[in-house]
C-alpha positions as YAML, in Angstrom:
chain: A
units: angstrom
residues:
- id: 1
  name: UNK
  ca: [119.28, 92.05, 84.28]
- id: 2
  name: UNK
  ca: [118.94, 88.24, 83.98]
- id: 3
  name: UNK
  ca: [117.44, 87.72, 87.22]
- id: 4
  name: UNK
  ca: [114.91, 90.41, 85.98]
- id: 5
  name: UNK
  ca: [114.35, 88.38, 82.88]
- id: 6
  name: UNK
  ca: [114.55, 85.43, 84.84]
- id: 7
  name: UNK
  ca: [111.43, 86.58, 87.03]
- id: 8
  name: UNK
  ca: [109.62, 87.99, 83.73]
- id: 9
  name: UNK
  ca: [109.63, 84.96, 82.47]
- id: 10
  name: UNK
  ca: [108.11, 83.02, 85.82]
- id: 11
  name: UNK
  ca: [105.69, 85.66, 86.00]
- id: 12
  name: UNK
  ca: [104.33, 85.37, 82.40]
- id: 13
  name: UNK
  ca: [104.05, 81.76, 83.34]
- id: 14
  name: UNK
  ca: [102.17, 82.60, 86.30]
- id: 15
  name: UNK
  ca: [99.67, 84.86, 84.17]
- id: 16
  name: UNK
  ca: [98.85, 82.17, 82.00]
- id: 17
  name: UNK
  ca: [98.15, 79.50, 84.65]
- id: 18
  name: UNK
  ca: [95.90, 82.43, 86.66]
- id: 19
  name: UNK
  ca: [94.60, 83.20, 83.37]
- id: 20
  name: UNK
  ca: [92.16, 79.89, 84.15]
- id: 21
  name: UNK
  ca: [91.63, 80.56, 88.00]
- id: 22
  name: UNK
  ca: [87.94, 82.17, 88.26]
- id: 23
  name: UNK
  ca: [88.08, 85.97, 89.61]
- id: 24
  name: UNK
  ca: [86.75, 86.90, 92.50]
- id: 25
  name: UNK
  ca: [82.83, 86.90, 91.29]
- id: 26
  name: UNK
  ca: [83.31, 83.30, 90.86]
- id: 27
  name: UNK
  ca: [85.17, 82.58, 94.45]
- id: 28
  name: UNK
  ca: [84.02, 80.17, 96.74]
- id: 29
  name: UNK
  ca: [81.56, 81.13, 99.35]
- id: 30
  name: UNK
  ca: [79.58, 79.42, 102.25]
- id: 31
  name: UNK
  ca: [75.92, 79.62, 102.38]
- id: 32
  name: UNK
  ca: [74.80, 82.69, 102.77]
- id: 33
  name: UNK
  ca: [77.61, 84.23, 102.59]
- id: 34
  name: UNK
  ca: [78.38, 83.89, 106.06]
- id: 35
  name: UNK
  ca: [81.37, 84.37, 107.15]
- id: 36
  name: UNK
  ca: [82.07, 80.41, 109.38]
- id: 37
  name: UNK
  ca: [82.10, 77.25, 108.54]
- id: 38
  name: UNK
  ca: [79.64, 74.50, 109.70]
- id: 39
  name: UNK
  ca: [81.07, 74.08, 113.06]
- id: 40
  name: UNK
  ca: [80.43, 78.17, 113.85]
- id: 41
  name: UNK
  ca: [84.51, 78.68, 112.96]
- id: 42
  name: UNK
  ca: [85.56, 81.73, 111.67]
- id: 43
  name: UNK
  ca: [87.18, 82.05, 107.59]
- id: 44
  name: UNK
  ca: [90.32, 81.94, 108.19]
- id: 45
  name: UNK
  ca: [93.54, 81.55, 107.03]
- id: 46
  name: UNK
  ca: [97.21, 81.29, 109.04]
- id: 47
  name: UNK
  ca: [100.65, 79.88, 109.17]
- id: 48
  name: UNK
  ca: [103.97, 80.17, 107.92]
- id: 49
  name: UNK
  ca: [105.49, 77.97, 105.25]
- id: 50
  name: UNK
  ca: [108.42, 77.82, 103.41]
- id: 51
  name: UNK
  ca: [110.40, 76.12, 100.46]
- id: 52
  name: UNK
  ca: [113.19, 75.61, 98.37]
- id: 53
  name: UNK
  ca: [112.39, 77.16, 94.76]
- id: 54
  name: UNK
  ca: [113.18, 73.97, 91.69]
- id: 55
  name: UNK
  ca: [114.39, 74.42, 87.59]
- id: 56
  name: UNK
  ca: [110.25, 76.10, 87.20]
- id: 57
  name: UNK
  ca: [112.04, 79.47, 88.75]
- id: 58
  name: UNK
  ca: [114.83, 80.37, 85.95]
- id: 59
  name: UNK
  ca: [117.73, 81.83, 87.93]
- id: 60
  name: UNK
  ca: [116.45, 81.26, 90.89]
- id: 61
  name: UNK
  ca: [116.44, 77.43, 91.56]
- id: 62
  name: UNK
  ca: [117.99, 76.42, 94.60]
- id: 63
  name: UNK
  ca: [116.36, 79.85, 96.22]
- id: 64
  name: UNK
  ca: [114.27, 79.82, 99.62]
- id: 65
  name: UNK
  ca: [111.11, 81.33, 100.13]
- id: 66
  name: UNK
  ca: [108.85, 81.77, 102.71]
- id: 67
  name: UNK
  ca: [105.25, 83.22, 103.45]
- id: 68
  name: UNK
  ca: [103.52, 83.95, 106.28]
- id: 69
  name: UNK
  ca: [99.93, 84.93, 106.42]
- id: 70
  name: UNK
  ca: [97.29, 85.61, 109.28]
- id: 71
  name: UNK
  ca: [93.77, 86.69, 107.77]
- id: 72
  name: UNK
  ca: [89.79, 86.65, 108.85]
- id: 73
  name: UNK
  ca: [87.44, 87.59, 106.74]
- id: 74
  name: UNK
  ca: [83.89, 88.96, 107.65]
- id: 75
  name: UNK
  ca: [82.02, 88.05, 104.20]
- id: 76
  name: UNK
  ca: [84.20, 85.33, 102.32]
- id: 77
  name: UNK
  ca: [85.28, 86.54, 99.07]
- id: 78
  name: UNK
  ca: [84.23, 90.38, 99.67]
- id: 79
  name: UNK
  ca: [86.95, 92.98, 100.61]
- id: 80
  name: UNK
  ca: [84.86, 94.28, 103.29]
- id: 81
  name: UNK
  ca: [85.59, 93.29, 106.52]
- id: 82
  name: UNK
  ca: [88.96, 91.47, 105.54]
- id: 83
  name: UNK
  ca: [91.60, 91.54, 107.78]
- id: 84
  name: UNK
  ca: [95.11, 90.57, 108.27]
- id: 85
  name: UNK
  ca: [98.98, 90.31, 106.88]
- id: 86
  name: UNK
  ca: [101.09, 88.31, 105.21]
- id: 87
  name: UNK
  ca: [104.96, 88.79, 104.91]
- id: 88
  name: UNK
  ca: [107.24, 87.12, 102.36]
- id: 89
  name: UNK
  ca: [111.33, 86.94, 102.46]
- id: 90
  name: UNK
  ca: [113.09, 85.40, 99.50]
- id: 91
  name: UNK
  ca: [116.64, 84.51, 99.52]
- id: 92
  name: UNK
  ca: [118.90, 83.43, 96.75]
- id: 93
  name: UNK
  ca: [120.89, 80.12, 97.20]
- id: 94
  name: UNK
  ca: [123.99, 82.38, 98.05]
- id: 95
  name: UNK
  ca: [122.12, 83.53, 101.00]
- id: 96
  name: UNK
  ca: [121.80, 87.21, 99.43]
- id: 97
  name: UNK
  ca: [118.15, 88.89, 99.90]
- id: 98
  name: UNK
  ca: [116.10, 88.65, 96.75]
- id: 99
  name: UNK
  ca: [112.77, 90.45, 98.31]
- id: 100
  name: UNK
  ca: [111.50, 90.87, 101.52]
- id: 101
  name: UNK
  ca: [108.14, 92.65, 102.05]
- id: 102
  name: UNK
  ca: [105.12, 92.62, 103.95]
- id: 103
  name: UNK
  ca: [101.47, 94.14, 103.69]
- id: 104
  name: UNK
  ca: [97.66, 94.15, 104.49]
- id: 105
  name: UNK
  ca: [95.13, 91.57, 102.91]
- id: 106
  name: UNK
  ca: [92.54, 93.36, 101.36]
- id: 107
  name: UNK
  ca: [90.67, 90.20, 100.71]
- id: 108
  name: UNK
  ca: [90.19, 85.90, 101.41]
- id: 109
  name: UNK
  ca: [88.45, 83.39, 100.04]
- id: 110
  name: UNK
  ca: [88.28, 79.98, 101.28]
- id: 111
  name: UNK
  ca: [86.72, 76.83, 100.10]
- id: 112
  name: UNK
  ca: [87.05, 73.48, 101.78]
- id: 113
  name: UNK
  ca: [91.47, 73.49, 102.38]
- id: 114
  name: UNK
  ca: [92.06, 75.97, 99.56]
- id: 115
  name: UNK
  ca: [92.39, 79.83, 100.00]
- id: 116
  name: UNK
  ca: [92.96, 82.80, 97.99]
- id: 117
  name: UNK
  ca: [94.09, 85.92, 100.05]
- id: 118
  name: UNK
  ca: [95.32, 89.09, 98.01]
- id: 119
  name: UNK
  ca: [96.66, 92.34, 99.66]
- id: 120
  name: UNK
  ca: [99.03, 95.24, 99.29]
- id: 121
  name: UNK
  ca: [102.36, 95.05, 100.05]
- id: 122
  name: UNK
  ca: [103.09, 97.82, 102.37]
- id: 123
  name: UNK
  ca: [106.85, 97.71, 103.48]
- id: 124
  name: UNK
  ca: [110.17, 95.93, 102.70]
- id: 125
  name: UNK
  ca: [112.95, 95.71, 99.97]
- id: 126
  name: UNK
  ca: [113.93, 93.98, 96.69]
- id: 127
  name: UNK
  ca: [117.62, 94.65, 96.00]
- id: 128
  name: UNK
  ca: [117.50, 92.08, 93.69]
- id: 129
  name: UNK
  ca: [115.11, 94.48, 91.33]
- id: 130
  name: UNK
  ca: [116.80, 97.29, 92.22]
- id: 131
  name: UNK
  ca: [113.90, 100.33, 90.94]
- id: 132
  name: UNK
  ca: [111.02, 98.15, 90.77]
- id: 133
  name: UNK
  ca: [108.15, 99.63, 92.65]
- id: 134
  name: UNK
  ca: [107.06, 97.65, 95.15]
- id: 135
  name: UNK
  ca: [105.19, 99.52, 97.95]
- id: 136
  name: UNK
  ca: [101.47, 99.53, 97.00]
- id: 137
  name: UNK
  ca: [101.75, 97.24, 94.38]
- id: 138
  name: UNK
  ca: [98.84, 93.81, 94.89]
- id: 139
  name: UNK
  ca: [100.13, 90.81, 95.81]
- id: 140
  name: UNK
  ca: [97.75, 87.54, 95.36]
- id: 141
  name: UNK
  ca: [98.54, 84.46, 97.61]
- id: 142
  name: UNK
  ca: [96.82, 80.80, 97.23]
- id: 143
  name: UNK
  ca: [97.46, 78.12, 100.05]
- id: 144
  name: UNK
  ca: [96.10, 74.64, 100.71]
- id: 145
  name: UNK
  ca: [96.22, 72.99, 103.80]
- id: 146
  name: UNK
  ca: [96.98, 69.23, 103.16]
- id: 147
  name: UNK
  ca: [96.09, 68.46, 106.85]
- id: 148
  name: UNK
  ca: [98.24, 67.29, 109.62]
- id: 149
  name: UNK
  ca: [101.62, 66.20, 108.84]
- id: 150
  name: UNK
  ca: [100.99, 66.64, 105.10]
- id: 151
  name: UNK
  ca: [102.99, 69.38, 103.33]
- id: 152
  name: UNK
  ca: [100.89, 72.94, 102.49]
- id: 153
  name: UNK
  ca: [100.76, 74.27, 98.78]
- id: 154
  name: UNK
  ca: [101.34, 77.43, 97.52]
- id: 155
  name: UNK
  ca: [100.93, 79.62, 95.03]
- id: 156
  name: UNK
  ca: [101.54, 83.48, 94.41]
- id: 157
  name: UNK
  ca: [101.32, 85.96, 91.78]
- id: 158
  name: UNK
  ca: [102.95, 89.55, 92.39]
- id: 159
  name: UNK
  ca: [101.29, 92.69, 90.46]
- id: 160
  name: UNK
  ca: [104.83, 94.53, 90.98]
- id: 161
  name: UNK
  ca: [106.24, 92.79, 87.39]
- id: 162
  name: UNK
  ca: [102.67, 94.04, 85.42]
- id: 163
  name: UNK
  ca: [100.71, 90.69, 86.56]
- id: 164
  name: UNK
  ca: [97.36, 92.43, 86.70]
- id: 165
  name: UNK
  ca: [95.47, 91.43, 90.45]
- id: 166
  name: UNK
  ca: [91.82, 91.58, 91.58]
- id: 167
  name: UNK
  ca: [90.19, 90.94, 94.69]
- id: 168
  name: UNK
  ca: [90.18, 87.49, 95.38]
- id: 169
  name: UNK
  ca: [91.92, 86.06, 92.46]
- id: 170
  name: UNK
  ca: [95.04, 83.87, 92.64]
- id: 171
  name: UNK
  ca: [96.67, 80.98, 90.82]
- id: 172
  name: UNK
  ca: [96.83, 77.25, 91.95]
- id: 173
  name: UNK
  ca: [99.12, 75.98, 94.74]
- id: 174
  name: UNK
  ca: [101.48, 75.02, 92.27]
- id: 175
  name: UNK
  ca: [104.74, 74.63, 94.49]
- id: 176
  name: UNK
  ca: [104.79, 72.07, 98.01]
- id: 177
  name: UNK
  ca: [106.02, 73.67, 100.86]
- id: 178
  name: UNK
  ca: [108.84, 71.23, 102.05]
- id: 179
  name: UNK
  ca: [108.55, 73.00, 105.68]
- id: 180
  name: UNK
  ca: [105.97, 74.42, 107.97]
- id: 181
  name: UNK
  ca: [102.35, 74.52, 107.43]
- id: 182
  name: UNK
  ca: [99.16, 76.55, 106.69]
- id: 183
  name: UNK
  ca: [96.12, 75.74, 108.46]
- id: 184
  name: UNK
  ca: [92.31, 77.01, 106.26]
- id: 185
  name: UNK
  ca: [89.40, 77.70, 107.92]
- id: 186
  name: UNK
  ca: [86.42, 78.09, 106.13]
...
């Protein structure tokens, strides 16, 4: 119960910082609409990061996480034509599993070396919410890419705890990633 209060209370922190991130309508877009960059390059988003959680996660400082993502998008910041997954394992600092699930992106933004990919978490387990729902439930996931041999940001917000999720809408990167990288496109 008090790692369930624990994450309640992250989450509710979470909502109020995403309460000032603009929804999707607002979302960055290229000219046009089109779906590259200047150089012709495809929106995109991909990597794997990771990092240890601090003292901002109640009950679960000390805790690793990690996030994956591969996504294209055909229109940035419209649903249509999005493409991709993104999988996310959590561990707590006794090396028990906290979550691990994975699922579909249903939609990316990008502007300049921030991104906002959301999506639906379509497999995995949380033992450490035992009768949570989690399958089908949004997920919203914000990365920056700092450039070469700079640490990645992150940021995530999951709709599974009541943390209501629209297209395209995420918080900041609001945690460094002390290993691996993302790399935006866009």
């Amino acid at each position: 119960m008090r790692g369930r209060t624990a994450a309640a209370a992250a989450l509710a922190v979470l909502s109020t910082i995403a309460a000032g991130v603009p929804s999707a309508a607002a979302a960055p877009a290229l000219a046009g609409g089109a779906a590259a960059d200047s150089a012709g390059h495809p929106v995109r988003v991909s990597g794997a990061a990771g990092t240890t959680l601090t003292n901002f996660f109640p009950g679960f400082a000390g805790d690793d996480v990690r996030i994956e993502i591969d996504a294209r998008a055909a229109v940035d910041g419209q649903p249509a034509g999005t493409t991709g997954r993104f999988h996310v394992v959590h561990r707590h600092v006794d090396g028990r599993l906290v979550a691990d699930f994975a699922g579909d992106i249903t939609c990316l933004a990008v502007g300049g070396r921030d991104a906002i990919a959301t999506g639906v978490i379509t497999s995995g387990q949380v033992p450490w919410f035992p009768g949570t729902r989690f399958i089908g439930t949004r997920v919203a996931v914000t990365l920056q890419d700092n450039g070469n041999g700079r640490a990645s940001r992150a940021g995530w917000l999951w709709g599974a705890f009541g943390v209501p999720i629209s297209d395209c809408q995420g918080s900041v990167p609001f945690i460094a990633m002390t290993h691996g990288r993302y790399m935006v496109r866009g």
